[in-house]
PDB file of N, CA, C and O in Angstrom, chain B, residues numbered from 101:
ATOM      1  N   UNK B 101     -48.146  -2.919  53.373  1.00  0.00           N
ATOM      2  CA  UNK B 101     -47.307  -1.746  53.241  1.00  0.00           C
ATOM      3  C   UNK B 101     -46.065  -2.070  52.428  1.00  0.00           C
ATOM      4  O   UNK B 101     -45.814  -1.290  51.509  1.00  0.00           O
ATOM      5  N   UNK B 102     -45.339  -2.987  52.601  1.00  0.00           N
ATOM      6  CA  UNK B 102     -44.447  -3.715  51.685  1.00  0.00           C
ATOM      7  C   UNK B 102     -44.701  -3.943  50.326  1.00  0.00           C
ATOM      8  O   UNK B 102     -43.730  -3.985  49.571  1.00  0.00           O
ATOM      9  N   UNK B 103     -45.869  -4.103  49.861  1.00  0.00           N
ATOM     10  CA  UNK B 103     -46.558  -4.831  48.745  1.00  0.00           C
ATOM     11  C   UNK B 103     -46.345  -3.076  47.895  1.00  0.00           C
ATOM     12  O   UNK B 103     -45.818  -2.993  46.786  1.00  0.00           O
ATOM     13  N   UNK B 104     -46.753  -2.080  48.508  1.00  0.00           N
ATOM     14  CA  UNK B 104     -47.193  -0.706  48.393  1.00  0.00           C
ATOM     15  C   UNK B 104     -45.370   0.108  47.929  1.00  0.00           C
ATOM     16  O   UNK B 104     -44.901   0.860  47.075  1.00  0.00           O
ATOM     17  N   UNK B 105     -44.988  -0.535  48.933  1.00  0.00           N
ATOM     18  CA  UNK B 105     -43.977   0.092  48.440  1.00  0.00           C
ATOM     19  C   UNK B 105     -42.834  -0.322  47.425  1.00  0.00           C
ATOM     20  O   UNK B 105     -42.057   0.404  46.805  1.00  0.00           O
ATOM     21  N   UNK B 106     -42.930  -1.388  47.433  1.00  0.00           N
ATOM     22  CA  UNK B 106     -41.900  -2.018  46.112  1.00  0.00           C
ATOM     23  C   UNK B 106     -42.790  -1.935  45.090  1.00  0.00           C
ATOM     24  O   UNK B 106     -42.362  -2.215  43.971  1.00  0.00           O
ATOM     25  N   UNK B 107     -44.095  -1.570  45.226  1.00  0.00           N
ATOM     26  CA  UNK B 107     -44.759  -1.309  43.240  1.00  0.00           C
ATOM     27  C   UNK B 107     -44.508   0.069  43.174  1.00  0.00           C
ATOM     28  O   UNK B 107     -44.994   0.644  42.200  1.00  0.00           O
ATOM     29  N   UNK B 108     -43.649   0.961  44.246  1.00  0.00           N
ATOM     30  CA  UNK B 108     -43.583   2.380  43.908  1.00  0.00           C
ATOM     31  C   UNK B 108     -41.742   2.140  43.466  1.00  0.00           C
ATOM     32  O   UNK B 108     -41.253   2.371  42.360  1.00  0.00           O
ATOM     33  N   UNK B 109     -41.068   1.668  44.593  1.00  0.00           N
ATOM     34  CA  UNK B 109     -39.736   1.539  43.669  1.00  0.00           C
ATOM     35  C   UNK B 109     -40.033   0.631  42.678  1.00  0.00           C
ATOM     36  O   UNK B 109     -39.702   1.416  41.789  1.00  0.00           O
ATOM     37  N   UNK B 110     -40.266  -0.039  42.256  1.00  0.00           N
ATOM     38  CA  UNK B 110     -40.375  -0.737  40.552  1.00  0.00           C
ATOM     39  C   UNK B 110     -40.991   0.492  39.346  1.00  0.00           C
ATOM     40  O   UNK B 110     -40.388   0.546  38.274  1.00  0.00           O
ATOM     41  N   UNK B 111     -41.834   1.161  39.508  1.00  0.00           N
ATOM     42  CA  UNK B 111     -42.581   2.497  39.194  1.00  0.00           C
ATOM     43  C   UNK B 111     -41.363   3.115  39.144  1.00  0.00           C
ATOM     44  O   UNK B 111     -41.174   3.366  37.954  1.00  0.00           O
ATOM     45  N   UNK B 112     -40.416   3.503  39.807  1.00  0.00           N
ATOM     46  CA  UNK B 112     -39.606   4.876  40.252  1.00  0.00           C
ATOM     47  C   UNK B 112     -38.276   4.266  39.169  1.00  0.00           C
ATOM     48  O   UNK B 112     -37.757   5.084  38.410  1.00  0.00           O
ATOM     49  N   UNK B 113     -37.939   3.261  39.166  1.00  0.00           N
ATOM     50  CA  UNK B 113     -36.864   2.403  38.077  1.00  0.00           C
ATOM     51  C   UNK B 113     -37.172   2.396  36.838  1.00  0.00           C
ATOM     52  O   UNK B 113     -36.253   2.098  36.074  1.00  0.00           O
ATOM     53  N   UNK B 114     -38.169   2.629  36.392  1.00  0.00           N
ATOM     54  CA  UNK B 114     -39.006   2.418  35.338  1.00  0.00           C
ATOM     55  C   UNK B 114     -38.085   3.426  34.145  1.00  0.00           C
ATOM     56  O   UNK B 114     -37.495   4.366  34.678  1.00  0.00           O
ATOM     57  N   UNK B 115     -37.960   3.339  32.992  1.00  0.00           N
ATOM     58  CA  UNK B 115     -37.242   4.237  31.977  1.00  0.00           C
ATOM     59  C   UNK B 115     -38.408   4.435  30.370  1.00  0.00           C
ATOM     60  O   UNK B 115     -38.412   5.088  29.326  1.00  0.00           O
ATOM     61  N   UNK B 116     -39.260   3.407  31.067  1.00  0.00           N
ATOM     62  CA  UNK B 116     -40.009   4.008  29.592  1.00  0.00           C
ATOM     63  C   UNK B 116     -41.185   4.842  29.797  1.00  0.00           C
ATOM     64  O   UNK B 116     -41.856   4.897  30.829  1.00  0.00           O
ATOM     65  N   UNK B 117     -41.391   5.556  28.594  1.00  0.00           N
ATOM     66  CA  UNK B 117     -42.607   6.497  28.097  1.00  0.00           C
ATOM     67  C   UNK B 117     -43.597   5.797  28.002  1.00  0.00           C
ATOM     68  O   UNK B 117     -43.369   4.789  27.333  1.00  0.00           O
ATOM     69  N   UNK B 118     -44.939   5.898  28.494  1.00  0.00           N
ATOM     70  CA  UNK B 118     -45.985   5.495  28.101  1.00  0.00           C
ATOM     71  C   UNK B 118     -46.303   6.228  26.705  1.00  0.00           C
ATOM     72  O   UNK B 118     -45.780   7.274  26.322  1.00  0.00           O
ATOM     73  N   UNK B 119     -47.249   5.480  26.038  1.00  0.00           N
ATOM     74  CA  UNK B 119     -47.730   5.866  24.517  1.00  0.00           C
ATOM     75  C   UNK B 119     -46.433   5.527  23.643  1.00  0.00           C
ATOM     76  O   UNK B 119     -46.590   5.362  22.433  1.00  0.00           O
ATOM     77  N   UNK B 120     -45.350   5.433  24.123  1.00  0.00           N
ATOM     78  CA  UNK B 120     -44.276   5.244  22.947  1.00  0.00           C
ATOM     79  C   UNK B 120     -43.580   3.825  23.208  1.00  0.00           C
ATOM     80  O   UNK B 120     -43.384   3.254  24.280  1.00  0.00           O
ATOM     81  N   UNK B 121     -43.215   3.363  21.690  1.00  0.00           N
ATOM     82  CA  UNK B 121     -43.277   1.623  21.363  1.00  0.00           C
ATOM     83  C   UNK B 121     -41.777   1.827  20.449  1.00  0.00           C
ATOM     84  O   UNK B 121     -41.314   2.826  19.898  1.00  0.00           O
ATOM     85  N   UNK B 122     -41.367   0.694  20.539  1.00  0.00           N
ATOM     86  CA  UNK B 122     -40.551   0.230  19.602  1.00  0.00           C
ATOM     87  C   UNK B 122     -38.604   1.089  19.947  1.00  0.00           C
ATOM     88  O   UNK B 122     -38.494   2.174  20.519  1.00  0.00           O
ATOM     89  N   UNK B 123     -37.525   0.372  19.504  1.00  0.00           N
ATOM     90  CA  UNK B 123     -36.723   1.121  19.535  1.00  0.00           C
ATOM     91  C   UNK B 123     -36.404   2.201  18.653  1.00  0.00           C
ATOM     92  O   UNK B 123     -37.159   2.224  17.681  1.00  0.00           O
ATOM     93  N   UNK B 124     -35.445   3.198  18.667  1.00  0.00           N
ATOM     94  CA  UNK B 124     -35.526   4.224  18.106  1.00  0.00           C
ATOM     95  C   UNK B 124     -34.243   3.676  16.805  1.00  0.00           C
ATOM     96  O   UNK B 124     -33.123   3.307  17.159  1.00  0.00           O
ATOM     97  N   UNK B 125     -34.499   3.702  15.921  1.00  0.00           N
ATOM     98  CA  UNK B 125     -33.839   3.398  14.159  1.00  0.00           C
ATOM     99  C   UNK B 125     -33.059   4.652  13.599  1.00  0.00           C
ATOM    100  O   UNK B 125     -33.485   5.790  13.404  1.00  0.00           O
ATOM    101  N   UNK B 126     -32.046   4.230  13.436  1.00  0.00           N
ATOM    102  CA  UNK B 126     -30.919   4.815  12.811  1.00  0.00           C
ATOM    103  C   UNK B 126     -31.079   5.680  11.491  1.00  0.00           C
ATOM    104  O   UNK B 126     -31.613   5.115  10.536  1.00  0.00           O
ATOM    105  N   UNK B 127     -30.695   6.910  11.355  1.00  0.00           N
ATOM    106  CA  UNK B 127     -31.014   7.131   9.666  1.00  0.00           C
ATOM    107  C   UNK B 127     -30.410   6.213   8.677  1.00  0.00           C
ATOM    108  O   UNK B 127     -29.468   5.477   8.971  1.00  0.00           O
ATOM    109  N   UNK B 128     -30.996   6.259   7.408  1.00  0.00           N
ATOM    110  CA  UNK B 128     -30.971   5.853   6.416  1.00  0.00           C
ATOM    111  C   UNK B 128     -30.144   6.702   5.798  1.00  0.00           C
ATOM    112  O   UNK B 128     -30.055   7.929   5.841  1.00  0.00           O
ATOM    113  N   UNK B 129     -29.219   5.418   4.893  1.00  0.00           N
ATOM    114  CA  UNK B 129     -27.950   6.148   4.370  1.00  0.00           C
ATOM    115  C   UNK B 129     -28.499   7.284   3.150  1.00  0.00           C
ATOM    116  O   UNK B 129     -28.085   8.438   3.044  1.00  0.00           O
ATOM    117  N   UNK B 130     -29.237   6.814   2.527  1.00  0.00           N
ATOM    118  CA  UNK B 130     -30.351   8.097   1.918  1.00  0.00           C
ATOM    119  C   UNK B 130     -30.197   9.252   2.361  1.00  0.00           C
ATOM    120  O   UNK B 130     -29.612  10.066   1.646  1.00  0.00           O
ATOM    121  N   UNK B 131     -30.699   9.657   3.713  1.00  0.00           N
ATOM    122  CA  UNK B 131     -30.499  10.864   3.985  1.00  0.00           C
ATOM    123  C   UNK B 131     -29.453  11.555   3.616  1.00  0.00           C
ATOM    124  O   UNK B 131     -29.594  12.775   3.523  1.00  0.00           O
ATOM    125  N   UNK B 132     -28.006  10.882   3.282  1.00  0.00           N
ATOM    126  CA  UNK B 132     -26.582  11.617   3.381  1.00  0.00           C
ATOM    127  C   UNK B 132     -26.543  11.656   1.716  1.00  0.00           C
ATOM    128  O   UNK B 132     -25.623  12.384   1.344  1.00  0.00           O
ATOM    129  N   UNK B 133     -27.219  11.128   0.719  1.00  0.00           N
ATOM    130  CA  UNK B 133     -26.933  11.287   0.038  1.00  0.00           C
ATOM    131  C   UNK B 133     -26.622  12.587  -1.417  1.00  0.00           C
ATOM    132  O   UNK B 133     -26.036  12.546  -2.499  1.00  0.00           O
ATOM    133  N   UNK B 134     -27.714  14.052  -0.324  1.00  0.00           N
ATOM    134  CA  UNK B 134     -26.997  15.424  -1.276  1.00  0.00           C
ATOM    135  C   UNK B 134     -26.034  16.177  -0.330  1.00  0.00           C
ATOM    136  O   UNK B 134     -25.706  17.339  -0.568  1.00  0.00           O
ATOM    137  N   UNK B 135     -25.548  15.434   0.844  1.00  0.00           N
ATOM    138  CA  UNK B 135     -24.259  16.018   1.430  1.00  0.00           C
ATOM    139  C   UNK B 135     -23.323  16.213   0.634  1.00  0.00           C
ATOM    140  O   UNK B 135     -22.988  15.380  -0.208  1.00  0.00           O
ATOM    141  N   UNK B 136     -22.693  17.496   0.812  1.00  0.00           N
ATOM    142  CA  UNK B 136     -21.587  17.643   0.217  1.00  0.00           C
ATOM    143  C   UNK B 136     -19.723  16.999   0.842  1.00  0.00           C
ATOM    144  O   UNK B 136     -19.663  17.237   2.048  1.00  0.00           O
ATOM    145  N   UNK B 137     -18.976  16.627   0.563  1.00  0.00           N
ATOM    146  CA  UNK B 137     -17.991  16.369   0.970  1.00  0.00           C
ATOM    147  C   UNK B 137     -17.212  17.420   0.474  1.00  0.00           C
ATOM    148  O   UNK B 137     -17.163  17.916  -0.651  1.00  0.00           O
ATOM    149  N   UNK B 138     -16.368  17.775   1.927  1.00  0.00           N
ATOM    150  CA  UNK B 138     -15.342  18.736   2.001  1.00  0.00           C
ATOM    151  C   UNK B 138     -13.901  18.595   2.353  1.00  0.00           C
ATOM    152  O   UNK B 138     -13.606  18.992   3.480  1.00  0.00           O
ATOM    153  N   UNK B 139     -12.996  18.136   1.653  1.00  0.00           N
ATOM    154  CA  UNK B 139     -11.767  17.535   2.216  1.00  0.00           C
ATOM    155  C   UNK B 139     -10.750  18.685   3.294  1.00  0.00           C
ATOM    156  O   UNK B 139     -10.350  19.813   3.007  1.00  0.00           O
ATOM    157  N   UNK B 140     -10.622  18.181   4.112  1.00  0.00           N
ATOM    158  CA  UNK B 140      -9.533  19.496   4.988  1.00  0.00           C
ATOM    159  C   UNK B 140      -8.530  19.430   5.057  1.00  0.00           C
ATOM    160  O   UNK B 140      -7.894  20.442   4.762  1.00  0.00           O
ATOM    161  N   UNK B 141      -7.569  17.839   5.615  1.00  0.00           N
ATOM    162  CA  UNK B 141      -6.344  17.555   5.450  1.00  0.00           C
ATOM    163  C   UNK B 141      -6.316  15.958   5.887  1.00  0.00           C
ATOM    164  O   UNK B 141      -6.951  15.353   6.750  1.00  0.00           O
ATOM    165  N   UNK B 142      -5.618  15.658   5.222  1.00  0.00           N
ATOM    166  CA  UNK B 142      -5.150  14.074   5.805  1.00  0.00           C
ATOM    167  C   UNK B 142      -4.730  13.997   7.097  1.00  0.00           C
ATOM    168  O   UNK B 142      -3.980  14.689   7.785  1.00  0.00           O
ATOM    169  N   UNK B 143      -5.636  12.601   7.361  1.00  0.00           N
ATOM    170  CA  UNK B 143      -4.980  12.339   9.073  1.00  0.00           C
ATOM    171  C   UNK B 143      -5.360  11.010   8.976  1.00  0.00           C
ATOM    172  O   UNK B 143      -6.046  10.719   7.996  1.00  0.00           O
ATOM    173  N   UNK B 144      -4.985   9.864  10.010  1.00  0.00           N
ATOM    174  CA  UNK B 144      -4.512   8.980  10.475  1.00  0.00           C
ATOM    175  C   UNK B 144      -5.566   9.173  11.454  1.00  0.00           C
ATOM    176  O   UNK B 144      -6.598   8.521  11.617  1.00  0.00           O
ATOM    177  N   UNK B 145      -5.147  10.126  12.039  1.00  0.00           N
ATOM    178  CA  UNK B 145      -6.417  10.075  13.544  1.00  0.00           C
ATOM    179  C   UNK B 145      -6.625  11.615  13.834  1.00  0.00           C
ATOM    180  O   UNK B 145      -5.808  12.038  13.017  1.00  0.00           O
ATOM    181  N   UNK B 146      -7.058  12.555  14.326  1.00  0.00           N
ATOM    182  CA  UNK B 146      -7.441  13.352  14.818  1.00  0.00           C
ATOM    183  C   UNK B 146      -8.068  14.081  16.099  1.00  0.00           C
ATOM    184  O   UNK B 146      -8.530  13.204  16.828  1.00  0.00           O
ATOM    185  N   UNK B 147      -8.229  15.167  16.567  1.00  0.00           N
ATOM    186  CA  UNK B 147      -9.502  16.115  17.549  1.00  0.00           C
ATOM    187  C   UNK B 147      -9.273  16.892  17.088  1.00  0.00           C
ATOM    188  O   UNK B 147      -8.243  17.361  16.603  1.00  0.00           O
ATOM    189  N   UNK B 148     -10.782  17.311  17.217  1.00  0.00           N
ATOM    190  CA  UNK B 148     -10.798  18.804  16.569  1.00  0.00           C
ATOM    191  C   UNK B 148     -11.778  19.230  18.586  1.00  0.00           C
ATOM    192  O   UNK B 148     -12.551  18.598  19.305  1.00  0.00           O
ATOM    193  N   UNK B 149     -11.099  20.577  18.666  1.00  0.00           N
ATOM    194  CA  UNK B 149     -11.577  21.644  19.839  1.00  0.00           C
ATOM    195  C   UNK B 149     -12.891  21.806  20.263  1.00  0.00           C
ATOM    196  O   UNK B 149     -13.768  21.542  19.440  1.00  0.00           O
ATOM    197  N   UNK B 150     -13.286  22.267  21.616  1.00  0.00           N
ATOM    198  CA  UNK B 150     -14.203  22.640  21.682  1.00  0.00           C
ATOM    199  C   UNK B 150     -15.083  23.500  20.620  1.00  0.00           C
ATOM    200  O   UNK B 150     -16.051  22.992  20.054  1.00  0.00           O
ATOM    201  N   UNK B 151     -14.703  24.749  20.409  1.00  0.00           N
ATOM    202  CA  UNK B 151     -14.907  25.833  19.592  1.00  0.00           C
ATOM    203  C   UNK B 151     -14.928  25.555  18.246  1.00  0.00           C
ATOM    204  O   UNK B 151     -15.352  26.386  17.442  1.00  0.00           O
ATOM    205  N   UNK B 152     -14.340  24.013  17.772  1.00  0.00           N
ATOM    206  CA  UNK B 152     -14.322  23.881  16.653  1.00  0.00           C
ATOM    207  C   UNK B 152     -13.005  25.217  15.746  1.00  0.00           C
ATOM    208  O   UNK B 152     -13.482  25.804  14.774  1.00  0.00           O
ATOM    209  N   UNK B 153     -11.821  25.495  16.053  1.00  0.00           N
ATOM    210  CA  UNK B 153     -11.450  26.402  15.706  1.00  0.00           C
ATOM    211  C   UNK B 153      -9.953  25.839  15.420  1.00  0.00           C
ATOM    212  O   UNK B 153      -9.215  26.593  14.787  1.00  0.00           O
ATOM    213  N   UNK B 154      -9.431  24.556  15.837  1.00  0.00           N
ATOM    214  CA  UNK B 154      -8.474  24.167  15.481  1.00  0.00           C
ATOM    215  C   UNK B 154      -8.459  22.313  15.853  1.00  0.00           C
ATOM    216  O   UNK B 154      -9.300  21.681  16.494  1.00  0.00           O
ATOM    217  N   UNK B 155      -7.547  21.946  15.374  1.00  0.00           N
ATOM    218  CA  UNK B 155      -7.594  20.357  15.524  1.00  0.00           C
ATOM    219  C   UNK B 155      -6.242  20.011  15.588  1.00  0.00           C
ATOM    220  O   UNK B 155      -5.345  20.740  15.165  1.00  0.00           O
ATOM    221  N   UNK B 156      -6.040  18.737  16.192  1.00  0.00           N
ATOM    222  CA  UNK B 156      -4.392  18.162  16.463  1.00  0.00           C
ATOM    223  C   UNK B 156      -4.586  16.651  15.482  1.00  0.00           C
ATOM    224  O   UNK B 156      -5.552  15.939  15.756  1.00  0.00           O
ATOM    225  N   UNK B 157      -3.920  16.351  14.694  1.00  0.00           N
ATOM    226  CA  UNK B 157      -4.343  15.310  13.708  1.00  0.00           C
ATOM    227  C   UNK B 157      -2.974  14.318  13.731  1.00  0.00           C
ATOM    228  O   UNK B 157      -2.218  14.797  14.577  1.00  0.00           O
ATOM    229  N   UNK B 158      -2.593  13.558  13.344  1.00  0.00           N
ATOM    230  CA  UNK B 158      -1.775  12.916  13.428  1.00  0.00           C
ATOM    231  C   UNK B 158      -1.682  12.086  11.978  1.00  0.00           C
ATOM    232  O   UNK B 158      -2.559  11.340  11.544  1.00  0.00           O
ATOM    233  N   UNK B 159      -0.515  12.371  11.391  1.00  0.00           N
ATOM    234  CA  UNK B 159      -0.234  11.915   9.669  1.00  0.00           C
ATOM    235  C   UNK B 159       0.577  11.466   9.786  1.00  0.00           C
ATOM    236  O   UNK B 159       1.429  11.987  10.505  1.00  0.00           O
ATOM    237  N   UNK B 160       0.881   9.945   9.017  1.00  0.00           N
ATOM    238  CA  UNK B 160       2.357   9.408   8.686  1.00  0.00           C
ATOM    239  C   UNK B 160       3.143   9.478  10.031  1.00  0.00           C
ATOM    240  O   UNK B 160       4.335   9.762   9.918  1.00  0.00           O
ATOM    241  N   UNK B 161       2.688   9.277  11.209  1.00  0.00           N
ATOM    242  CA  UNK B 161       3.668   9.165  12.494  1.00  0.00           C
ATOM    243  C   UNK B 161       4.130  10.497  12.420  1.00  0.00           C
ATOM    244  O   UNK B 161       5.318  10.526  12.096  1.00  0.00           O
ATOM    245  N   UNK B 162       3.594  11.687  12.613  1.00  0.00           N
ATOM    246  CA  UNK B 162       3.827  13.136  13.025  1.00  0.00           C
ATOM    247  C   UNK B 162       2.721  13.980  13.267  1.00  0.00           C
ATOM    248  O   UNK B 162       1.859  14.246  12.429  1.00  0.00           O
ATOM    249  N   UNK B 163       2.758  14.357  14.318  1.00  0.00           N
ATOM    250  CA  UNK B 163       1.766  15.499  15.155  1.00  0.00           C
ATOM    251  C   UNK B 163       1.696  16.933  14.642  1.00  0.00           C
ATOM    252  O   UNK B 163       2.650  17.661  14.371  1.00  0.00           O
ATOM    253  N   UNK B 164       0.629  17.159  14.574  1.00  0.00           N
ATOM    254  CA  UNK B 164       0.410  18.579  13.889  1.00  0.00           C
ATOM    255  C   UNK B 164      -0.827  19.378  14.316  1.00  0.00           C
ATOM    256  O   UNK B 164      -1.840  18.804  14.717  1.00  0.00           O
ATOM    257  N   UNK B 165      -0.728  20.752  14.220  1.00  0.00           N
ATOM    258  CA  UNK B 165      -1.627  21.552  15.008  1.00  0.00           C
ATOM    259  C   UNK B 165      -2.118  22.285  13.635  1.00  0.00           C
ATOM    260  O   UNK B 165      -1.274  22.946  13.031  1.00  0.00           O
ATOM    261  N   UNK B 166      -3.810  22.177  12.968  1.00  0.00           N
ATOM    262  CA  UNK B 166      -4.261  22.651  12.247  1.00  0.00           C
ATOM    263  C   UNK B 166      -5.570  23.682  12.574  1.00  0.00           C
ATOM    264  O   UNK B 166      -6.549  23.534  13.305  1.00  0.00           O
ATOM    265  N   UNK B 167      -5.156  24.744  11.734  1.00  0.00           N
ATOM    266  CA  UNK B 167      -5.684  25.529  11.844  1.00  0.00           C
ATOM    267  C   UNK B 167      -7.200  25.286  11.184  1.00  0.00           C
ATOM    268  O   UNK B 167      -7.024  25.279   9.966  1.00  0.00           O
ATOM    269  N   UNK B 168      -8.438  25.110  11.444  1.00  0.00           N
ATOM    270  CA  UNK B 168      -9.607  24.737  11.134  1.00  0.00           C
ATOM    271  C   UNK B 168     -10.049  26.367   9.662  1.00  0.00           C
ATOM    272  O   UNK B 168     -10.756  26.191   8.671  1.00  0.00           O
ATOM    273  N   UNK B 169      -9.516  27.421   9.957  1.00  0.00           N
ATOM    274  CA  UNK B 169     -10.208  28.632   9.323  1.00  0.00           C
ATOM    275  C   UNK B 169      -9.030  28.363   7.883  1.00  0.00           C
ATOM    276  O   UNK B 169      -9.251  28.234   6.679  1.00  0.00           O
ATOM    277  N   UNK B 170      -8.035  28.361   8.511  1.00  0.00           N
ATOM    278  CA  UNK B 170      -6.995  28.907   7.020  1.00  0.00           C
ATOM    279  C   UNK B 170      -6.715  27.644   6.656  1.00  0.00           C
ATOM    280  O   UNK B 170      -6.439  27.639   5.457  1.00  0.00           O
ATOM    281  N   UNK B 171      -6.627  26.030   7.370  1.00  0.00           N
ATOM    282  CA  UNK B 171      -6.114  25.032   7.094  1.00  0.00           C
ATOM    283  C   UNK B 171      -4.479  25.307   7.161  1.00  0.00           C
ATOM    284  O   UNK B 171      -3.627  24.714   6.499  1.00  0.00           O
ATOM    285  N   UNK B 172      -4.339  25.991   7.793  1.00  0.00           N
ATOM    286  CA  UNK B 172      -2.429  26.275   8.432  1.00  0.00           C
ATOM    287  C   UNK B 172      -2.392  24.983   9.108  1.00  0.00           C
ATOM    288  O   UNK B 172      -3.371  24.390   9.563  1.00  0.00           O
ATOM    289  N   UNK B 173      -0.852  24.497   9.141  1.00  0.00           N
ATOM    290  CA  UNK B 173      -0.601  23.136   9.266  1.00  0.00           C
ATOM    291  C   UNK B 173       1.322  23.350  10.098  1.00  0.00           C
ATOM    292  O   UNK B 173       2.454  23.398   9.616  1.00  0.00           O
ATOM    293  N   UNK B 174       0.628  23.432  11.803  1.00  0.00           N
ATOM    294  CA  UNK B 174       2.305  23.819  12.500  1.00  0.00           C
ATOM    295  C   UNK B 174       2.485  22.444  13.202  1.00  0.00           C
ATOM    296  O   UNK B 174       1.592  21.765  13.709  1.00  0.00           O
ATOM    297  N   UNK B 175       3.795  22.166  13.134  1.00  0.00           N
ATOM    298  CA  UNK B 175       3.989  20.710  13.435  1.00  0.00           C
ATOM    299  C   UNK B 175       4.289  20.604  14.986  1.00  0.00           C
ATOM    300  O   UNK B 175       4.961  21.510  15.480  1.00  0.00           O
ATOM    301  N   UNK B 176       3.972  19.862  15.567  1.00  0.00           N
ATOM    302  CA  UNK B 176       3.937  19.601  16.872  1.00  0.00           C
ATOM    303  C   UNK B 176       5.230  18.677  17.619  1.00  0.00           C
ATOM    304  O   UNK B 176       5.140  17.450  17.631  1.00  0.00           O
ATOM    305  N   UNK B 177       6.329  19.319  18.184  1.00  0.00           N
ATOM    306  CA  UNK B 177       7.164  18.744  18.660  1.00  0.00           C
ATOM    307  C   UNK B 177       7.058  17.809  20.059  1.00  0.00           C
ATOM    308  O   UNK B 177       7.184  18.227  21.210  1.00  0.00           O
ATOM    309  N   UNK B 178       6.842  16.688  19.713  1.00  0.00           N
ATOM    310  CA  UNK B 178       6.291  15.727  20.770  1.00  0.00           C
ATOM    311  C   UNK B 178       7.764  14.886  21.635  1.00  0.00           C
ATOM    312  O   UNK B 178       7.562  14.113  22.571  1.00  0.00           O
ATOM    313  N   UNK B 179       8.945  15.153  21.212  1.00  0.00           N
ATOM    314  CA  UNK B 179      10.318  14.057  21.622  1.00  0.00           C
ATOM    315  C   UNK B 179       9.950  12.985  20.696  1.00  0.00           C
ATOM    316  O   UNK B 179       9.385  12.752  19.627  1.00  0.00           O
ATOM    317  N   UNK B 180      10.709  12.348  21.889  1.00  0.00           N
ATOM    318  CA  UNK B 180      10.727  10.722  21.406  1.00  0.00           C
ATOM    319  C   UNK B 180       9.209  10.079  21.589  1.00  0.00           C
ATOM    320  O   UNK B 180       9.065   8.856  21.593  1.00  0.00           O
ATOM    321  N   UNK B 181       8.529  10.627  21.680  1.00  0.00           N
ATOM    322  CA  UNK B 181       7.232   9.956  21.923  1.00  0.00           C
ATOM    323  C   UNK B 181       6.620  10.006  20.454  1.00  0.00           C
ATOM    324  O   UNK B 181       6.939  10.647  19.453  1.00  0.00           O
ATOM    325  N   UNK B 182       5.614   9.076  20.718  1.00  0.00           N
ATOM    326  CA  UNK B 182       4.853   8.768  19.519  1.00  0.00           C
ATOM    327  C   UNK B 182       3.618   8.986  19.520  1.00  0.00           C
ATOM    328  O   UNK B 182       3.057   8.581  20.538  1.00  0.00           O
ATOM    329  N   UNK B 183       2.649   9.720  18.389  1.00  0.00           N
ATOM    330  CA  UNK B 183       0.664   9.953  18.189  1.00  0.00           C
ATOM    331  C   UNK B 183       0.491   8.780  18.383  1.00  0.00           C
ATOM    332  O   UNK B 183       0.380   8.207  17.299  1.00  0.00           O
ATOM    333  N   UNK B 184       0.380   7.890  19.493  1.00  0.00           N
ATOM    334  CA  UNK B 184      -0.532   6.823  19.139  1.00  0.00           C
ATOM    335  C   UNK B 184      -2.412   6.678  19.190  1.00  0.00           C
ATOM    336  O   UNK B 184      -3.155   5.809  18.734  1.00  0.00           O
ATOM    337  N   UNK B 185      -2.693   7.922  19.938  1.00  0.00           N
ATOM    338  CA  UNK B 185      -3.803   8.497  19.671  1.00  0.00           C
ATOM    339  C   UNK B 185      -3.985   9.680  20.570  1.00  0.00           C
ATOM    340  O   UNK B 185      -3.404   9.819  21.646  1.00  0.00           O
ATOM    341  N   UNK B 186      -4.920  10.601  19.993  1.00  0.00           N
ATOM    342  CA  UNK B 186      -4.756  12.050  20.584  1.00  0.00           C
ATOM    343  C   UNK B 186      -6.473  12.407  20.737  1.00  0.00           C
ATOM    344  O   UNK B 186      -7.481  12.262  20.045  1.00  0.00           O
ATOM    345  N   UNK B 187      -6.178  12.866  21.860  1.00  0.00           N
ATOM    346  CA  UNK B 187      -7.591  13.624  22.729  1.00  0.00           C
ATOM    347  C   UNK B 187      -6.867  14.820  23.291  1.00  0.00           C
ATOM    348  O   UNK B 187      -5.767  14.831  23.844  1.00  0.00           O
ATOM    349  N   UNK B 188      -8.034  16.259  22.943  1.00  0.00           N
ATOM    350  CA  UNK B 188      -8.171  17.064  23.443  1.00  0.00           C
ATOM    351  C   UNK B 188      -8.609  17.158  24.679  1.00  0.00           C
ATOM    352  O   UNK B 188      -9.833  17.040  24.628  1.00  0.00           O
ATOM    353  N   UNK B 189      -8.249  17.311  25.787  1.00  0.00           N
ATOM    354  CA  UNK B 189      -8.689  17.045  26.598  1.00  0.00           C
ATOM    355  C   UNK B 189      -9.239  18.728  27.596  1.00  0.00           C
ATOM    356  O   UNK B 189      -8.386  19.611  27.688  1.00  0.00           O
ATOM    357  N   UNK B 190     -10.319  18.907  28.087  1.00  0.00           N
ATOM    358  CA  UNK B 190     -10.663  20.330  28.800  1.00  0.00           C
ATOM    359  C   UNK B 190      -9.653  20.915  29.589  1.00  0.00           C
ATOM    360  O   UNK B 190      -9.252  22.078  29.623  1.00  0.00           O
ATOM    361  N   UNK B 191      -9.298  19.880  30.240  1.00  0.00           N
ATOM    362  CA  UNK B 191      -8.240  20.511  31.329  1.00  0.00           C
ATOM    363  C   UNK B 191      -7.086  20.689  30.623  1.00  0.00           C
ATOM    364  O   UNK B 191      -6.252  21.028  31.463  1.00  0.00           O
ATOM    365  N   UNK B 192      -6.656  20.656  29.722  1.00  0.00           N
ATOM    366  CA  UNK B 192      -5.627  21.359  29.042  1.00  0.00           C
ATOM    367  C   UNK B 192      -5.019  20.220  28.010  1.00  0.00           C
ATOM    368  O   UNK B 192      -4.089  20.505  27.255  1.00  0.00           O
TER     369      UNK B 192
END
């Protein structure tokens, strides 16, 4: 009964697919090559929103709130503190 049941938890741990082999391979830089590049604004670091509808970027040691549709660019009064890196975060 022991024997029975640890070949079912070893079975139950298990993460692979039968019929499928090998790890899964990265695209090829090929693929990117009739992408177009679209410049939006300089940043240092960035997030861009859930919704994709605005982003907080950080340039030259100053915080800024960009508008993703018009590329409007309102500067973000942070104090004495410094962007040392910025996440959007859900909860606000």
């Amino acid at each position: 009964m022991l024997a029975r049941s640890s070949l079912l938890v070893l079975l139950a741990g298990c993460d692979l697919v039968f019929g499928v082999s090998g790890q899964p391979e990265p695209c090829e830089l090929g693929s990117f090559e009739q992408a177009q590049v679209t410049a939006i604004a300089e940043a240092d670091d960035f997030s861009v929103d859930w919704d994709q509808t605005f982003a907080v970027i950080n340039h030259a040691g100053l915080a800024w709130e960009l508008s993703l549709r018009d590329r409007m660019k309102t500067p973000i009064d942070l104090g004495v503190h410094l962007p040392y890196a910025i996440a959007l975060a859900p909860e606000g």
